[in-house]
RODO-2510 file (C-alpha; in nm, 4 decimals, decimal comma):
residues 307
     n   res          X          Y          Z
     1     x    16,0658    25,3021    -4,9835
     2     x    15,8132    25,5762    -4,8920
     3     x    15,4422    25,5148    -4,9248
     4     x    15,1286    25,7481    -4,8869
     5     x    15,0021    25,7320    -4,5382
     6     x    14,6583    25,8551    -4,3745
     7     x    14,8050    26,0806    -4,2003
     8     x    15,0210    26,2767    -4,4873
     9     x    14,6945    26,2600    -4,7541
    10     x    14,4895    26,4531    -4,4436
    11     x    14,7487    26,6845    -4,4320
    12     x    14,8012    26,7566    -4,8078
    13     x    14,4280    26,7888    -4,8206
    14     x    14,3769    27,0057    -4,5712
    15     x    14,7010    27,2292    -4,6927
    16     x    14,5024    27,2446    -5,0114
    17     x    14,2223    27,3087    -4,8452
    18     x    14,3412    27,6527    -4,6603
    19     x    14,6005    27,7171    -4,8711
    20     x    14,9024    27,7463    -4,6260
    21     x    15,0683    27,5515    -4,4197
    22     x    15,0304    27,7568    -4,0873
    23     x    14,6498    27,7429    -4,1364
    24     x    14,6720    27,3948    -4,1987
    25     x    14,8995    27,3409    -3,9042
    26     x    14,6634    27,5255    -3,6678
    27     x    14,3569    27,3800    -3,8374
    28     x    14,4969    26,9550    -3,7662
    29     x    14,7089    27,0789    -3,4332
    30     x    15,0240    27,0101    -3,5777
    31     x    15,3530    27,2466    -3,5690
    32     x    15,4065    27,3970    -3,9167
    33     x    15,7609    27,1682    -3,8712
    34     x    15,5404    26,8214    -3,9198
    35     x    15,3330    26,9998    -4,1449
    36     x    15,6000    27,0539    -4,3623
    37     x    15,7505    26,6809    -4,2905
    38     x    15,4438    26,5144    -4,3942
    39     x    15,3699    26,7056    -4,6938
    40     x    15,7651    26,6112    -4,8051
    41     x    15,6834    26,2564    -4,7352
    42     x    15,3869    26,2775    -4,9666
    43     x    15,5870    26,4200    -5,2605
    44     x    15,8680    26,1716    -5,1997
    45     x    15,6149    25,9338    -5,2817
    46     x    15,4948    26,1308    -5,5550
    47     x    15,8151    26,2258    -5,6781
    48     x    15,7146    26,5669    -5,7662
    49     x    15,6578    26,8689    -5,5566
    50     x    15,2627    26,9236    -5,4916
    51     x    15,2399    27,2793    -5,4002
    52     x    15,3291    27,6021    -5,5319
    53     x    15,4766    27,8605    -5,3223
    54     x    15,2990    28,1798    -5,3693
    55     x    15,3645    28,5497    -5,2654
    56     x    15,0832    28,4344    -5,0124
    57     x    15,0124    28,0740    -4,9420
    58     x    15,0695    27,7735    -5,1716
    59     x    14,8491    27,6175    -5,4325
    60     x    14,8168    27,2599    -5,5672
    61     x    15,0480    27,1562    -5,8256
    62     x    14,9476    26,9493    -6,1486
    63     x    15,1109    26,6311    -5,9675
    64     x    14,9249    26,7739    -5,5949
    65     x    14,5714    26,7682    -5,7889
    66     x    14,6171    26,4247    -5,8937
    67     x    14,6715    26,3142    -5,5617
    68     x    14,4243    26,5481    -5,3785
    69     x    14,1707    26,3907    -5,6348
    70     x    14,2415    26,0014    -5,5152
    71     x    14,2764    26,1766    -5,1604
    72     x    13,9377    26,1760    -5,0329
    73     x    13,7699    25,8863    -5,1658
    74     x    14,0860    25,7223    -5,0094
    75     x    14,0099    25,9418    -4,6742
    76     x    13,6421    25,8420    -4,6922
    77     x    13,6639    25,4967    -4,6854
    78     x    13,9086    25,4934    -4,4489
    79     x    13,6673    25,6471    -4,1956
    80     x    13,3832    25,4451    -4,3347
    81     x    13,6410    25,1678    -4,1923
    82     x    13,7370    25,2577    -3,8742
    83     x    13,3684    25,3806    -3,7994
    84     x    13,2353    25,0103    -3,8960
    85     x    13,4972    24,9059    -3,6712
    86     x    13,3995    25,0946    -3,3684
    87     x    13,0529    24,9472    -3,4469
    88     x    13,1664    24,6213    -3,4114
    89     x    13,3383    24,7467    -3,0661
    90     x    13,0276    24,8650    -2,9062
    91     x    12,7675    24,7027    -3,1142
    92     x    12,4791    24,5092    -2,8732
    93     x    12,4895    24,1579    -2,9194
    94     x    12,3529    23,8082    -2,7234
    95     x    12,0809    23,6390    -2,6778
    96     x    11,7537    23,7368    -2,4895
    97     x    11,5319    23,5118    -2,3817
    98     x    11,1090    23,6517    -2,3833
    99     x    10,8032    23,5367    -2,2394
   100     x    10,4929    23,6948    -2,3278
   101     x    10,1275    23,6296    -2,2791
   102     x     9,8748    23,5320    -2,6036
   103     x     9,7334    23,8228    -2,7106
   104     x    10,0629    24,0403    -2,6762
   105     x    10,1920    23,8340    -2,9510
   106     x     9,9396    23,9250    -3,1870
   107     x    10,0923    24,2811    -3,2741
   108     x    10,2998    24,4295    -2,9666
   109     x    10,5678    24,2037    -2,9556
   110     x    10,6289    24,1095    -3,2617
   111     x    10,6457    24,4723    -3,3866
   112     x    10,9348    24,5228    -3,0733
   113     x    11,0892    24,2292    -3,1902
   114     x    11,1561    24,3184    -3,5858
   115     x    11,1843    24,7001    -3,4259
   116     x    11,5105    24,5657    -3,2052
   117     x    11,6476    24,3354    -3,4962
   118     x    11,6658    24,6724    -3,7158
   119     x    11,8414    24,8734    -3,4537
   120     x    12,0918    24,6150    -3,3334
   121     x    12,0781    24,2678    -3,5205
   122     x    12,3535    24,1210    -3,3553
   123     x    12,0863    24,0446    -3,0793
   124     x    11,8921    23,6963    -3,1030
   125     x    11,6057    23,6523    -2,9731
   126     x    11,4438    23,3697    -2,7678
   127     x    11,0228    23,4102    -2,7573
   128     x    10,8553    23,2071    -2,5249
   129     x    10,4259    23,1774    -2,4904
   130     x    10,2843    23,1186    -2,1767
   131     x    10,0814    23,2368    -1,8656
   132     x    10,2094    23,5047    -1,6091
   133     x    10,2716    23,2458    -1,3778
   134     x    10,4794    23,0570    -1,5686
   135     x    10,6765    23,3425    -1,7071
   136     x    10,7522    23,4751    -1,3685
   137     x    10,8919    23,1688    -1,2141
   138     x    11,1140    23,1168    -1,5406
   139     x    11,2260    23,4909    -1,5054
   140     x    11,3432    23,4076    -1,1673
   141     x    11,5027    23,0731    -1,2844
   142     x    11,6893    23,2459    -1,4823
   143     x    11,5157    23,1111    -1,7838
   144     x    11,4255    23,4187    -1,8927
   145     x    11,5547    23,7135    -1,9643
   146     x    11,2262    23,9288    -2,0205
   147     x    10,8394    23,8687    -1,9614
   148     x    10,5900    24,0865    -2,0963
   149     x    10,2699    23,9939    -1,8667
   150     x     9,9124    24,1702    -1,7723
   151     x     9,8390    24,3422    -1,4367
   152     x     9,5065    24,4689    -1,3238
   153     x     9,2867    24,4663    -1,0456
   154     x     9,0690    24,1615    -1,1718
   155     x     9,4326    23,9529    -1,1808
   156     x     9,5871    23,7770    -0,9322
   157     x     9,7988    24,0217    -0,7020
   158     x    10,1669    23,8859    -0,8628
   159     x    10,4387    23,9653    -0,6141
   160     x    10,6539    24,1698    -0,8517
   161     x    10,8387    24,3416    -0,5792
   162     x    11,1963    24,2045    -0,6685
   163     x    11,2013    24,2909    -1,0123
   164     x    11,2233    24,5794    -1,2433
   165     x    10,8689    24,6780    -1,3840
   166     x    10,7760    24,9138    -1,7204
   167     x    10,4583    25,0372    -1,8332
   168     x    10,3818    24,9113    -2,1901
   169     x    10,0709    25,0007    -2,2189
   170     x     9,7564    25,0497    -2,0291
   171     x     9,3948    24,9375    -2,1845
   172     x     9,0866    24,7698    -2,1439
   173     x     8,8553    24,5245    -2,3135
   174     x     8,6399    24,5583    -2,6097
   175     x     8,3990    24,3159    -2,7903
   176     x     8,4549    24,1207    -3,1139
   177     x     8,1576    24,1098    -3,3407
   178     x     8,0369    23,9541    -3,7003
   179     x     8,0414    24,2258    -3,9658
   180     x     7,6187    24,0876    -4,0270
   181     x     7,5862    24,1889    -3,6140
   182     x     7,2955    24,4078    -3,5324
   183     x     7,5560    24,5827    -3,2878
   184     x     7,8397    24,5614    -3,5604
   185     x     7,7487    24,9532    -3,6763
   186     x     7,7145    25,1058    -3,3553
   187     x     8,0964    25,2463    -3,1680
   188     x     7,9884    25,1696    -2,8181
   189     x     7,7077    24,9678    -2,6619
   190     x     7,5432    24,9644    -2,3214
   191     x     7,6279    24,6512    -2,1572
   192     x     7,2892    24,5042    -2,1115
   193     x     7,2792    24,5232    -2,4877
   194     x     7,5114    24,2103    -2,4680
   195     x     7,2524    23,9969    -2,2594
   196     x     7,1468    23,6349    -2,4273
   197     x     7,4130    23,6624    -2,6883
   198     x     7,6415    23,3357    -2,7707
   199     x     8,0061    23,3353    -2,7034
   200     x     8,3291    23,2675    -2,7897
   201     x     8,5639    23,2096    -2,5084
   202     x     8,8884    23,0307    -2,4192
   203     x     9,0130    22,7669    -2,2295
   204     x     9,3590    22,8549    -2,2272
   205     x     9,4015    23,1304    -1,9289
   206     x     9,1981    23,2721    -1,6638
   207     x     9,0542    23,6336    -1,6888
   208     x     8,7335    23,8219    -1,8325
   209     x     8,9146    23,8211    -2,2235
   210     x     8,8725    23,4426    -2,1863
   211     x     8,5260    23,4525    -2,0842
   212     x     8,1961    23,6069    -2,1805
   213     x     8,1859    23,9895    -2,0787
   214     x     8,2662    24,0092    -1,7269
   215     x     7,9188    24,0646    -1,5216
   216     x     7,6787    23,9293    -1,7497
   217     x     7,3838    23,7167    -1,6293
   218     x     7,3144    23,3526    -1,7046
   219     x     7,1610    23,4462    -1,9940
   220     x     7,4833    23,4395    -2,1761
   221     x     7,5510    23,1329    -2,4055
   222     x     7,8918    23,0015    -2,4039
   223     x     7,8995    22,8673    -2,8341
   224     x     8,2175    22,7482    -2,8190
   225     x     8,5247    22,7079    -2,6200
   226     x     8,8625    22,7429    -2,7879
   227     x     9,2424    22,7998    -2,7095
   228     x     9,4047    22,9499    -3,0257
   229     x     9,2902    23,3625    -3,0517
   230     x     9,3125    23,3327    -3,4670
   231     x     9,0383    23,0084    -3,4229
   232     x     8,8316    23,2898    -3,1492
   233     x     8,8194    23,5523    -3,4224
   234     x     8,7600    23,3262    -3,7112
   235     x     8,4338    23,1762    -3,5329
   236     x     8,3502    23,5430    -3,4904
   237     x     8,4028    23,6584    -3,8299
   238     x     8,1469    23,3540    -3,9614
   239     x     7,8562    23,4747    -3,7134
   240     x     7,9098    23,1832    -3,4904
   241     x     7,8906    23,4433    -3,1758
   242     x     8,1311    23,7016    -3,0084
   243     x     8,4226    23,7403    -2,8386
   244     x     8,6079    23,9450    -2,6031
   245     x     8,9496    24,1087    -2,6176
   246     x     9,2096    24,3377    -2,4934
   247     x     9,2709    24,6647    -2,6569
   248     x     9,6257    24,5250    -2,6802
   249     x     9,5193    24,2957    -2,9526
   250     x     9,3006    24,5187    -3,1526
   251     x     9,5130    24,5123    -3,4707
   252     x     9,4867    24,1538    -3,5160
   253     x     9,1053    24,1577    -3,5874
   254     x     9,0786    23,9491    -3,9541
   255     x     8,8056    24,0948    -4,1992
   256     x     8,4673    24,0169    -4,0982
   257     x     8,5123    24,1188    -3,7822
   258     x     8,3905    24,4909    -3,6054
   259     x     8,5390    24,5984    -3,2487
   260     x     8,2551    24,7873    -3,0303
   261     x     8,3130    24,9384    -2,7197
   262     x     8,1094    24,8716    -2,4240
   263     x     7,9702    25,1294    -2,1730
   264     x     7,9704    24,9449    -1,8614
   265     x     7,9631    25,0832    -1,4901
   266     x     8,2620    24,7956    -1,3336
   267     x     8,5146    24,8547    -1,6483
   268     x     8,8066    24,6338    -1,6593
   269     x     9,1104    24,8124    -1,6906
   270     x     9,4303    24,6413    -1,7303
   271     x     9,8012    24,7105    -1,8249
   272     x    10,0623    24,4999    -2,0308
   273     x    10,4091    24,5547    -1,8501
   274     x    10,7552    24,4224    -1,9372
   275     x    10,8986    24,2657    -1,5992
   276     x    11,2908    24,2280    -1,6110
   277     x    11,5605    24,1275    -1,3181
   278     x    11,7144    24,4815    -1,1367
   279     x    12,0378    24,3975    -1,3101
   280     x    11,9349    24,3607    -1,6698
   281     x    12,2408    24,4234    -1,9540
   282     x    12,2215    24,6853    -2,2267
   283     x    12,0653    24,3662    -2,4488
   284     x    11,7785    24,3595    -2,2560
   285     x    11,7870    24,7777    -2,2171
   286     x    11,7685    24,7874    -2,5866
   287     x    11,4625    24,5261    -2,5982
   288     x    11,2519    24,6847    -2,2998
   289     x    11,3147    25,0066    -2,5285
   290     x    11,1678    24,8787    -2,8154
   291     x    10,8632    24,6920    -2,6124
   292     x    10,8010    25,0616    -2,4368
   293     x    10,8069    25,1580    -2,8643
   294     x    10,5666    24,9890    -2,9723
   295     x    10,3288    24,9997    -2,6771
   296     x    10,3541    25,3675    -2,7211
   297     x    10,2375    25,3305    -3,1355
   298     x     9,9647    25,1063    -3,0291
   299     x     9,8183    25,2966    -2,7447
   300     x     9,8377    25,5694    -3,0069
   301     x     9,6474    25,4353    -3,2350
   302     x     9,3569    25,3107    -3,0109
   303     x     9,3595    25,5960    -2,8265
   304     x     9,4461    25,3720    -2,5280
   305     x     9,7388    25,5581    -2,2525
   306     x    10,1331    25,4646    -2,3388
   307     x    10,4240    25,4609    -2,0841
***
């Protein structure tokens, strides 16, 4: 019993479409011989002829318009198939393990994260908080696929050597001040302007965003000491004293809270870098893309320097 095929409603259609079977023929890379096989099949099947034979070319018959109609939504979803289907071929999938360090999961990774799970959401991934240190050694376990971790010249001097190293974003460090601040107006300060004032700081890293501003004199008040960054910023918003942080984390600021830049002579400059093994798989590719992404939007918008 003969039934409609792909291949004879692509050839009826595109018969229709030139309006002779040679064209058609030449047009698909067929002989006019299958041509004119296929398009027999088809009326078989529809058990009347679907073309008119004209002085020049052919034209669609009632019987070949009512098939060319049903013809390409047929065609279309037949490539909407096989295109899903070659998807599913070559589609990224897995999981991916990644460390990161506090204040990069305030905005940077996060935004990579729901950026990757958009472009390929067959990928799951594993996030991980933690110190460089810690990251590092896990990376090299094999614990880890990933680690997004600070470098600078004020850090430790990681041996990184071994393993595959992109620029996320470079940045320094910026001050966190009440709203109610007698600096909170003003875009940049000197940095003796920040002498005597009480601090936030943490206790949950080493490094000058953990501290009071690096360089200050004694007469710097440590207020209160505190792991968490949201608890940091929220004892900044209530006037309880300041704080300082990287660039990196500028967009997590809650109301209340003004970021002021400081003019100092010894600036700390440091970079956020995405550290992967040499042989990392197109999973990992895909997520150091969208890291390199985002770092780009945020060094954008803080007028900070991308990769």
């Amino acid at each position: 019993m003969a039934e409609l095929t792909l291949v004879g409603l692509r050839v009826v259609k595109e018969v229709a479409a030139r309006g002779s079977f040679t064209a058609a023929a030449d047009a698909l890379g067929y002989t006019q011989s299958a041509v004119s096989r296929q398009v027999a099949a088809m009326e078989d099947v529809a058990g009347a002829p679907l073309f008119e034979r004209l002085a020049r070319g052919v034209r669609p018959t009632r019987a070949g318009v009512v098939l060319l109609r049903h013809a390409g939504s047929l065609l279309d979803r037949a490539d909407a198939a096989l295109l899903e289907l070659g998807g599913l071929r070559h589609r990224l999938e897995g999981r991916v393990a990644l460390g990161a360090f506090p204040s990069a999961l305030g905005v940077l990774v996060p935004r990579a994260l729901a950026n990757l799970r958009r472009r390929h959401p067959a990928v799951v991934t594993i996030l991980r908080e933690g110190s460089t240190p810690t990251h590092l050694r896990r990376l090299r376990a094999g614990h880890l696929e990933a680690a997004v971790i600070a470098v600078g010249a004020d850090l430790p001097p990681y041996r990184l050597d071994d393993l595959r190293i992109d620029l996320l974003i470079e940045g320094g460090l910026v001050v966190a001040v009440p709203e109610t601040h007698r600096l909170a107006r003003r875009g940049t300060v000197d940095v003796a302007e920040l002498e005597g004032e009480a601090w936030i700081v943490g206790d949950g890293g080493d490094g000058p965003q953990f501290g009071v501003w690096p360089g200050l004199s004694d007469t710097s008040r440590i207020a209160y000491t505190v792991r968490d960054w949201t608890a940091r910023l929220g004892l900044v918003a209530v006037g309880l004293g300041l704080a300082v942080i990287p660039t990196l984390a500028a967009d997590t600021v809650p109301s209340g809270v003004r970021l002021i830049a400081v003019d100092d002579p010894r600036p700390v400059r440091r970079s956020a870098v995405v550290v992967t093994r040499p042989d990392r798989s197109p999973s990992v590719d895909a997520l150091v893309g969208a890291l390199r992404e985002e770092g780009s939007a945020i060094a954008t918008s803080v007028g900070q320097s991308g990769p």
